[in-house]
N, C-alpha and C positions, 0 to 999 in steps of 0.2 A: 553468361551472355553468349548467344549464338551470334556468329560474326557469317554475312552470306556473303559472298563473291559478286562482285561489280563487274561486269563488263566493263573494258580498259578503252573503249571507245564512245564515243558520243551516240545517240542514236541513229542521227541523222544521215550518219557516216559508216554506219556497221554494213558489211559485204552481206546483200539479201538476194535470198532466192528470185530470180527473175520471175515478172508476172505472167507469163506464159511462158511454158516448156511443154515438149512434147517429148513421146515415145514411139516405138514404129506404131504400137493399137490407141495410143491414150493421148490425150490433148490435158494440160492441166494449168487453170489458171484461178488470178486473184478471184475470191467467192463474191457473192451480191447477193445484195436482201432479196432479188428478185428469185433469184434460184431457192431462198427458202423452202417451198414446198418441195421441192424435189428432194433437198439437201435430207428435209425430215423424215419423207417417204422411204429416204437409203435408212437412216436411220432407223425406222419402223423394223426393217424387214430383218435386222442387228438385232433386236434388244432379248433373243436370246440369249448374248454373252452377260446379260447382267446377274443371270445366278453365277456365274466364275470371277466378277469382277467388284462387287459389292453396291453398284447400281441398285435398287429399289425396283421390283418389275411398273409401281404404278408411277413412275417418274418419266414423263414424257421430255424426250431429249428437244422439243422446239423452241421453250426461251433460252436454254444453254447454248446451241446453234444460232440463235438471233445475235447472242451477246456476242458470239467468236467472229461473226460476219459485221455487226456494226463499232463491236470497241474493242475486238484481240480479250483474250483469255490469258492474258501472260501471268508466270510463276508472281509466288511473292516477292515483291521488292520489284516487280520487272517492269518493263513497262510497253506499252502498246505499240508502239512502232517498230519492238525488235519482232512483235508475231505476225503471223501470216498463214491464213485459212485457207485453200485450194481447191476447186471442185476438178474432180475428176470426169473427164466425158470419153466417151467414145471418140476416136475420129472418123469412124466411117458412117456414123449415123449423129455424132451429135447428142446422146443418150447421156443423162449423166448417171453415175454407174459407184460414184463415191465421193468421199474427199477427204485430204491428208492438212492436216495443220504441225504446226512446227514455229519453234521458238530460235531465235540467234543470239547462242552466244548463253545457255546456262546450262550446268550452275556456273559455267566458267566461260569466259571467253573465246576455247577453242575450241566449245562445242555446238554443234547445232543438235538441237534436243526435240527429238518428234513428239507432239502432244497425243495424236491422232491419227489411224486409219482406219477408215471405214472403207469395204466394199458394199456394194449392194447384193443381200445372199443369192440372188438369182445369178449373178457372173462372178461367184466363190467358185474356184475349184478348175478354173479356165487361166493359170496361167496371167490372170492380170495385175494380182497383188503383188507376184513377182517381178513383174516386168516395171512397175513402180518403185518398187525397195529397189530395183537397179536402178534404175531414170534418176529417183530424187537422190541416191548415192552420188552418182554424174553427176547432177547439181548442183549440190553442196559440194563436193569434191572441186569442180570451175571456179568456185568461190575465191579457190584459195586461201580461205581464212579462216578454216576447220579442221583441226587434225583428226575429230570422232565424230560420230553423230552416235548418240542415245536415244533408249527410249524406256520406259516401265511397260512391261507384261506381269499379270496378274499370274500366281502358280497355279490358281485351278484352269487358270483357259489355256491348256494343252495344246488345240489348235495354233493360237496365238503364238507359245512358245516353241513349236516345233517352226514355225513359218518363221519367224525370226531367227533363231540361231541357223537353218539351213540357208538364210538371205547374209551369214556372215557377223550376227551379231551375238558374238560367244563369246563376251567376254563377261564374267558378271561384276557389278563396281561398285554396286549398293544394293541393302535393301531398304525394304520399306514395309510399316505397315504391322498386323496383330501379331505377337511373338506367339500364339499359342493357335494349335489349327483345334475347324470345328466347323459345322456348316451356316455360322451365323462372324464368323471371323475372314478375313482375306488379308493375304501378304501381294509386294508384287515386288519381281528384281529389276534393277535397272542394267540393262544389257547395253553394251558397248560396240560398237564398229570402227577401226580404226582405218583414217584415212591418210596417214601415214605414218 
């Protein structure tokens, strides 16, 4: 019998990322069906990473994106009101440029556990993914009701994993996924950040 970990709080009451938070470049708040098109378009310009993450190239990410924006994506056992989908904009034009989702409070209650970040590839490489992995740190960090925040990177997306453990998330806590490599097989670790 697999036994999974309850959050020790109610839903209602669990400590959640505020629905808008900024950074000095980024503006990031609760997602809307209306921003769909854009959300997928960010999407579009990503689905490079799916030969490193075991994504399907003919799998279009817009009912998955529908689901996270109208009913949460949460883990198994979890439930909808601890997740939270965030579009990322610009603040100096208003541009939306990505979005991060993130769960509270699994597999344990003192973590907050990132499902997702997406940049848009055209503003990779400029300094904004970083300035986010800091920001949503500060965030969840304010909380106070999180000692780590998690996340799964895939071992072939290299990029992925270099951007994480140099944003501080070096701890490895688990893995997951095919014990045998191959190019039709994908593992991913779950990397750790401790916030105190």
């Amino acid at each position: 019998m697999t036994v999974r970990p309850v959050p020790a709080w109610p839903s209602a009451t669990a400590p959640m990322l505020p629905s808008l938070w900024q950074t000095e470049r980024l503006s990031v708040r609760d997602s809307v069906v209306d921003e769909l098109p854009e959300l997928e378009a960010v999407a579009d310009t990503c689905l490079y990473v799916n030969a490193w993450t075991g994504w399907r190239a003919e799998e279009h990410p817009g009912e998955s994106l529908r689901n996270a924006v109208t009913d949460g994506l949460p883990p198994p056992d979890g439930s909808k009101e601890l997740y939270r989908m965030q579009t990322i904009r610009l603040r100096s034009t208003n541009r939306v440029i990505g979005f991060v989702a993130g769960y509270h409070g699994w597999p344990d209650p003192d973590t907050f556990y990132i499902t997702e970040v997406m940049i848009d590839a055209q503003f990779q490489g400029q300094g904004y993914g970083r300035e986010l992995a800091s920001g949503l740190t500060d965030a969840v960090a304010q909380l106070g009701a999180y000692g780590r925040i998690c996340l799964l990177a895939a071992l072939k997306n290299w990029p992925a994993l270099r951007f994480w453990m140099r944003a501080g998330y070096n701890r490895m806590v688990d893995y997951r996924g095919d014990k045998r490599h191959s190019p039709e097989t994908f593992a991913y670790l779950m990397l750790e950040k401790a916030l105190r």
